[in-house]
DOMARDO-768382 format. One record per residue: residue number from 1; x, y, z of N, C-alpha, C in turn. Coordinates in steps of 0.2 Angstrom, whole numbers. Layout:
DOMARDO-768382
- n;n_east;n_north;n_up;ca_east;ca_north;ca_up;c_east;c_north;c_up
- NUM;X;Y;Z;X;Y;Z;X;Y;Z
...
end
This chain:
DOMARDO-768382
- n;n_east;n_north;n_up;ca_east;ca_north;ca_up;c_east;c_north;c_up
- 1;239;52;-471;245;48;-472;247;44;-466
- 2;245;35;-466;248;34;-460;256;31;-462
- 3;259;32;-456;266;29;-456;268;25;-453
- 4;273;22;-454;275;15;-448;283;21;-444
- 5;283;20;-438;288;23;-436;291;16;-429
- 6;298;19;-431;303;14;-426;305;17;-420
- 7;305;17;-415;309;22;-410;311;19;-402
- 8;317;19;-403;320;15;-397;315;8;-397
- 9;318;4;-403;319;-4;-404;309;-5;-405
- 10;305;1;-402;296;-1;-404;294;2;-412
- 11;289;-2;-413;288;1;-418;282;2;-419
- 12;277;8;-420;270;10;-421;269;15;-427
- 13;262;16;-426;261;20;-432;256;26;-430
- 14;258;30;-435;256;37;-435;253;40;-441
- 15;245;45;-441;243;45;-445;243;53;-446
- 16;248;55;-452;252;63;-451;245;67;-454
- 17;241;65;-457;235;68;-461;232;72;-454
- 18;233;70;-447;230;74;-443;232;75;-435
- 19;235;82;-439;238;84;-433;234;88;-428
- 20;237;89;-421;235;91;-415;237;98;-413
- 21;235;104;-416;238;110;-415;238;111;-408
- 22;242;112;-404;242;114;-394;244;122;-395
- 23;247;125;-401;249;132;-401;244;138;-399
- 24;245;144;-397;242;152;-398;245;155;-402
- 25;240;159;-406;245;163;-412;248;169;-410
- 26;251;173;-412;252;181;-413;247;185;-417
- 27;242;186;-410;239;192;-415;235;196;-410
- 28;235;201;-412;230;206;-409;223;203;-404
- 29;224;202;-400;215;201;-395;218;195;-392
- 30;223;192;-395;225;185;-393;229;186;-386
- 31;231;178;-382;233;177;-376;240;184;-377
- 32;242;186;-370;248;192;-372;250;189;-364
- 33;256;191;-360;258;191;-353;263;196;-354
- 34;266;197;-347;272;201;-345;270;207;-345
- 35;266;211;-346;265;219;-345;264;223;-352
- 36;266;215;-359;268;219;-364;261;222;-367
- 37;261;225;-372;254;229;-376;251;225;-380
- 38;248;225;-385;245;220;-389;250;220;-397
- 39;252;218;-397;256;216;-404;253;221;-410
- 40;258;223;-414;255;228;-420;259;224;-427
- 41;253;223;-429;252;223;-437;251;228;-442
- 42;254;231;-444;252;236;-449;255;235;-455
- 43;253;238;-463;256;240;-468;261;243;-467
- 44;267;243;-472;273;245;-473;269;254;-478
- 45;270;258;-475;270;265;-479;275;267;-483
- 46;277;270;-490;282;272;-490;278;277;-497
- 47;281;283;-495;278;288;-498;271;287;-500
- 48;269;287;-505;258;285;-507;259;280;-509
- 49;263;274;-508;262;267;-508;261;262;-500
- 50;257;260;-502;253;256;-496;255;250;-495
- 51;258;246;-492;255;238;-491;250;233;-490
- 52;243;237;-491;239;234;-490;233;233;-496
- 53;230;230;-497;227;228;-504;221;233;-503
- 54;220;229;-497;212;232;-495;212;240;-495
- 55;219;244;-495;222;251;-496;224;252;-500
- 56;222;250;-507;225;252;-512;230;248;-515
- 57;234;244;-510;240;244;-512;239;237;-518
- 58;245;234;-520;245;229;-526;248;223;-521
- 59;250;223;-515;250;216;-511;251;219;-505
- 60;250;214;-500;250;215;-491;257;213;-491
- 61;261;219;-487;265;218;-485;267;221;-478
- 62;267;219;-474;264;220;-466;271;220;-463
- 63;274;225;-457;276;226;-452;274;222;-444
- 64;278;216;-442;273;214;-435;279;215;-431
- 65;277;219;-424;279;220;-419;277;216;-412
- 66;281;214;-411;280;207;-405;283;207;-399
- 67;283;202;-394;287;198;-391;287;192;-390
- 68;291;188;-392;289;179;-392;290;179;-385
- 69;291;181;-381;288;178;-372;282;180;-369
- 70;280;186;-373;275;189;-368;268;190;-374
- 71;270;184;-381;263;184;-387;262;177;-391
- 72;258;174;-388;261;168;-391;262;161;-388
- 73;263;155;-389;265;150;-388;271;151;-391
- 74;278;148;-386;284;151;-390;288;145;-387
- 75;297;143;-391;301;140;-388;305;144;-386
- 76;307;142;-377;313;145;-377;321;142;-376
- 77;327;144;-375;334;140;-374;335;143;-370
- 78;342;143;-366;344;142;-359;347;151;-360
- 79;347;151;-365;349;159;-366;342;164;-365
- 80;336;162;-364;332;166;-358;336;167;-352
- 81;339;165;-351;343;166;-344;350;167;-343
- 82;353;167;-348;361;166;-349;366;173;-350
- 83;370;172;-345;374;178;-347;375;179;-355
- 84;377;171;-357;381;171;-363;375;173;-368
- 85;377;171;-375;370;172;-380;370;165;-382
- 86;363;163;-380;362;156;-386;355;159;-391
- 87;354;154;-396;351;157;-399;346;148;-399
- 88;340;150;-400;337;144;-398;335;139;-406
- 89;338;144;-411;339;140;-417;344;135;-419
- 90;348;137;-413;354;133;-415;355;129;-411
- 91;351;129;-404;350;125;-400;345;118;-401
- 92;339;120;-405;336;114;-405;336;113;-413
- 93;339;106;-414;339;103;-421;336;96;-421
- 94;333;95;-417;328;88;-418;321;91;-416
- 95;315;89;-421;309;91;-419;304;87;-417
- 96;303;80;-418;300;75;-417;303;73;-411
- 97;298;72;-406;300;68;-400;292;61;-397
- 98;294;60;-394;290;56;-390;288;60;-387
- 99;281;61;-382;280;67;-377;274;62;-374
- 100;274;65;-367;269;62;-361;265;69;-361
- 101;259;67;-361;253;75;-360;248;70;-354
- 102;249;76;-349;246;74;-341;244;82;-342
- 103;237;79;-336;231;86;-334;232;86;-328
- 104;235;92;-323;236;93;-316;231;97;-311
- 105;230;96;-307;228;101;-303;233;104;-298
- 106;237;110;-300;243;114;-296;239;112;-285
- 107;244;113;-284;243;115;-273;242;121;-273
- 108;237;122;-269;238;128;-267;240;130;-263
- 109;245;135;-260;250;135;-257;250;145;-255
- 110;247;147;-252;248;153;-249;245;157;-256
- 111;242;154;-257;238;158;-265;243;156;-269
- 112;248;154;-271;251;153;-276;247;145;-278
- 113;251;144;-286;245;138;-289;255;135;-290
- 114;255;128;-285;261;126;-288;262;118;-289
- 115;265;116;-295;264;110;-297;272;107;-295
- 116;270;101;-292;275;98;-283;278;94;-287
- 117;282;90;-283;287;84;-287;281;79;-285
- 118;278;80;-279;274;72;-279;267;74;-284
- 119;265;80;-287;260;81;-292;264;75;-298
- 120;270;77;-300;272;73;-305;274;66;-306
- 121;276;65;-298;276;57;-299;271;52;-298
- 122;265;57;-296;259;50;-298;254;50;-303
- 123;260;55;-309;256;54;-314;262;52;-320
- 124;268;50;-319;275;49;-323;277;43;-322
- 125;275;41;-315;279;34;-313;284;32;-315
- 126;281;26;-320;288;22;-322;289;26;-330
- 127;287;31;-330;288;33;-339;291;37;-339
- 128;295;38;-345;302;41;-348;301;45;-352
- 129;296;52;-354;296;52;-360;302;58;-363
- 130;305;60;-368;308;63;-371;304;70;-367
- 131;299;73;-372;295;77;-371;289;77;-365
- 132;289;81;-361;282;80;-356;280;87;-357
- 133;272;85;-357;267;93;-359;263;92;-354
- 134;261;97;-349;259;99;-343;252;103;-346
- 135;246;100;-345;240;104;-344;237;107;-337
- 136;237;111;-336;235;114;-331;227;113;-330
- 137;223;112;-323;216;112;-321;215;121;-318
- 138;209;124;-319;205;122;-326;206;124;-333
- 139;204;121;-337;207;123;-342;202;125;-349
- 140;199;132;-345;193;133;-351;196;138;-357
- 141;193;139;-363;196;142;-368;197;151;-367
- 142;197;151;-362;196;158;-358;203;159;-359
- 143;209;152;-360;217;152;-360;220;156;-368
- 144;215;155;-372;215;156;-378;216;162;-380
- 145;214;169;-375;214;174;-375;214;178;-369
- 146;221;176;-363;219;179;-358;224;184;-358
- 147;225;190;-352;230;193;-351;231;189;-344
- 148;238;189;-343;241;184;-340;244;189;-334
- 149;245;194;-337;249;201;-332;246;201;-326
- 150;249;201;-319;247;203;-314;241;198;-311
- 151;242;188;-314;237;186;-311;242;181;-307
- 152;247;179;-307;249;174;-303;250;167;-306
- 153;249;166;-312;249;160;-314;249;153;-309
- 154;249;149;-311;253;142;-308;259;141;-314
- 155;263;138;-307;270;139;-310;272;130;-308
- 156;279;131;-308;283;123;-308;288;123;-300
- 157;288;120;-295;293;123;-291;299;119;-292
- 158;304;122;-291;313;119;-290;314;112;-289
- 159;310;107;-283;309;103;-283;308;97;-288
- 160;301;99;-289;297;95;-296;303;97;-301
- 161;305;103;-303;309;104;-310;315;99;-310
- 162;318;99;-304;324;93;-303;321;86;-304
- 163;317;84;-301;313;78;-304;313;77;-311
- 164;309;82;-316;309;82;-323;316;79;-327
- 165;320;82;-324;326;83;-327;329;75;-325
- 166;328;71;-319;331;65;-318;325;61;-322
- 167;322;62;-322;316;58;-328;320;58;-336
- 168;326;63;-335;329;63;-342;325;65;-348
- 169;319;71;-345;317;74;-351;319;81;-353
- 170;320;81;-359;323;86;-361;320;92;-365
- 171;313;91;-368;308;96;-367;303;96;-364
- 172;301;106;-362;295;103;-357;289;108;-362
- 173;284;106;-360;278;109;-364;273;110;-360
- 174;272;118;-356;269;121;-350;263;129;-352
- 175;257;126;-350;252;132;-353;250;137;-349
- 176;255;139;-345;254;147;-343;262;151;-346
- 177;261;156;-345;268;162;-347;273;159;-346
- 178;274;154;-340;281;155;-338;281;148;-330
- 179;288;142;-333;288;138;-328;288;140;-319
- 180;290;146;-319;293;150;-315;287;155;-310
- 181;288;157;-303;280;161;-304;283;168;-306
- 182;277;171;-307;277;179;-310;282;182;-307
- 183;280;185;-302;284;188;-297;290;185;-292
- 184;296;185;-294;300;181;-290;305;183;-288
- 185;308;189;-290;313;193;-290;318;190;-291
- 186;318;190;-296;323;187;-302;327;180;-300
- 187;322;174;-297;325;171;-294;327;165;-301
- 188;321;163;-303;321;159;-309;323;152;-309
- 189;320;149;-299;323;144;-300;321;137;-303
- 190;315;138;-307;313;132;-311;316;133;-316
- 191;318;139;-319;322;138;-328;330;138;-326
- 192;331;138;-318;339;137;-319;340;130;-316
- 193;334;128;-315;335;120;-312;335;115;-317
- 194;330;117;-324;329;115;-330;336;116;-335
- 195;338;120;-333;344;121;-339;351;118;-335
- 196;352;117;-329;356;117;-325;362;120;-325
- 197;361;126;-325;363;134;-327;363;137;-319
- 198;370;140;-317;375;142;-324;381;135;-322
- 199;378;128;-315;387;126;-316;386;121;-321
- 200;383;119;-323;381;113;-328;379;113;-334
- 201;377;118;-337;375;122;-341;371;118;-348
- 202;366;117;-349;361;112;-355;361;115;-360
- 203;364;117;-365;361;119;-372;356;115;-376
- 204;355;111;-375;350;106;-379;341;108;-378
- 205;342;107;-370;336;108;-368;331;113;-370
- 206;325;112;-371;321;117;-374;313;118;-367
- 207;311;123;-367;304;126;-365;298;129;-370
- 208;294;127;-369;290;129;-373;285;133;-367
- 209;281;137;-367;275;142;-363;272;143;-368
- 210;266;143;-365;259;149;-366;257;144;-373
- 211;256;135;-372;253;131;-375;246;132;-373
- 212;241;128;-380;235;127;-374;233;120;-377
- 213;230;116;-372;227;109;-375;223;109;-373
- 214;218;109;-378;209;107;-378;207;101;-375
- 215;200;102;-371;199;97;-365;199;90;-371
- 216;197;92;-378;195;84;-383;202;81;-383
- 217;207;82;-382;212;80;-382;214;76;-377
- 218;216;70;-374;216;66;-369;224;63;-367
- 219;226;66;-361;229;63;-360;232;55;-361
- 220;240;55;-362;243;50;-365;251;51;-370
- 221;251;46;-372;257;47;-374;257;49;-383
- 222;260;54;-385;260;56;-392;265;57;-395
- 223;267;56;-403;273;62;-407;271;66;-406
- 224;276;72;-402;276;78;-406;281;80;-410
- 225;278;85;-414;282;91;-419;282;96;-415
- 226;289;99;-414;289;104;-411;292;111;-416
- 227;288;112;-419;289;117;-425;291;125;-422
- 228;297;127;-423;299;133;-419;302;138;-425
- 229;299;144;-425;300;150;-430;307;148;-431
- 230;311;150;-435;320;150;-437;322;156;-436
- 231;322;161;-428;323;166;-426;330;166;-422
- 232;337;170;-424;342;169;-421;340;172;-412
- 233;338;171;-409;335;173;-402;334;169;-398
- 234;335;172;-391;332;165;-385;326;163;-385
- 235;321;164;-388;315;162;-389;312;164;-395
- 236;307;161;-396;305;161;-404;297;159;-405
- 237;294;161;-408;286;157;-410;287;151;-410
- 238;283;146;-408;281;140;-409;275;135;-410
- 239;275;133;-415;268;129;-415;270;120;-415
- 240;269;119;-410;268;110;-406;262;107;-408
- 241;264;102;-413;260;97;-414;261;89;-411
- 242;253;88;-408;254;79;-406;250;76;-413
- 243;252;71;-413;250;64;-417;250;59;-413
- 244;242;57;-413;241;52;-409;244;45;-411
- 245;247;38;-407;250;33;-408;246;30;-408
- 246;244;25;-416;241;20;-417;243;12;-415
- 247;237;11;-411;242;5;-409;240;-2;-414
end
């Protein structure tokens, strides 16, 4: 189904019959970070009734045990970090945005992998988008299924996050665990530069981790749908969809 779409005074079209899945699911073997165990799906027992078909039972009806930060592509709100509670349902009410998708190669910098203000400004220039989605180099399917624990990621420095934020973008869409590096003793200064937390403090603003986009996918400007579980929590299952703009 194509569409004609209006957006800030332009008008293009979009063809919704095919969308661009950038998500990782929850599921057992799949990408996992932060030290947590592999996610458990089991049938619902209750006395010699099973939830499971393949066990007898009369429907599947499954228990799943997780963590939307450490399983998954997930969104998060400023209440990953807030003394207060936010909940990221309540938080983001708009899902369709405009979004820039760029493929980086982080600095290396003392063995850390970090993506600099001048990484982003000679790939942002003079563009504004709503949504920016950070691919990271290299980028094999190896991301699809990695443990993330104890490797270091590439991460966003304080710098560069301030930047983002004067570009007036409001979500970010980033394929490691976490904008932040792993180990940093609770410093957290890319998700507190990004919320502008705690003296300015963004409710709006949304984080997405632990994306992946596929090398077929090319950089440029997309719709996304940012489809986020309805989980009263600071973060939550997400699955990000791009639609390419037909010109």
């Amino acid at each position: 189904m194509i569409a004609t779409i209006t957006h800030k005074q332009k008008t293009f079209r979009v063809d919704f019959s095919k969308p661009m899945d950038i998500s990782l699911p929850v599921t057992v073997g799949g990408v996992k970070a932060w030290y947590v165990p592999e996610p458990i799906i089991e049938p619902v027992r209750m006395g010699d009734w099973v939830g499971e078909v393949a066990q007898g039972g009369s429907v599947n009806f499954k228990n799943i045990t997780f963590n939307p930060h450490g399983h998954g592509t997930h969104t998060e709100c400023v209440g990953h970090i807030s003394n207060e509670f936010y909940s990221v349902n309540q938080s983001l009410k708009q899902f369709m945005f405009m979004a820039e998708l760029i493929t980086v190669l982080p600095k290396e910098v003392n063995r850390d992998l970090i993506i600099t203000k001048r990484i982003l400004e000679d790939f942002l220039l003079d563009k504004t988008p709503e949504a920016l989605i950070i691919r990271t180099l290299s980028n094999s399917e190896a991301k699809t299924h990695k443990n993330y624990s104890n490797t270091n990621p590439a991460y966003i420095n304080e710098e560069a996050m301030k930047y983002i934020i004067e570009k007036g973008i409001q979500h970010l869409l980033f394929d490691t665990p976490s904008v932040d590096k792993e180990i940093d003793n609770g410093a957290l200064l890319a998700h507190k530069a990004f919320w502008e937390y705690p003296q300015n403090t963004n409710t709006k603003r949304t984080i997405t981790e632990l994306i992946y986009v596929p090398n077929t996918i090319f950089d440029g400007t997309y719709l996304l749908d940012l489809q986020v579980a309805p989980f009263e929590n600071d973060a939550a299952p997400a699955r990000p969809l791009l639609y390419r703009i037909i010109n």
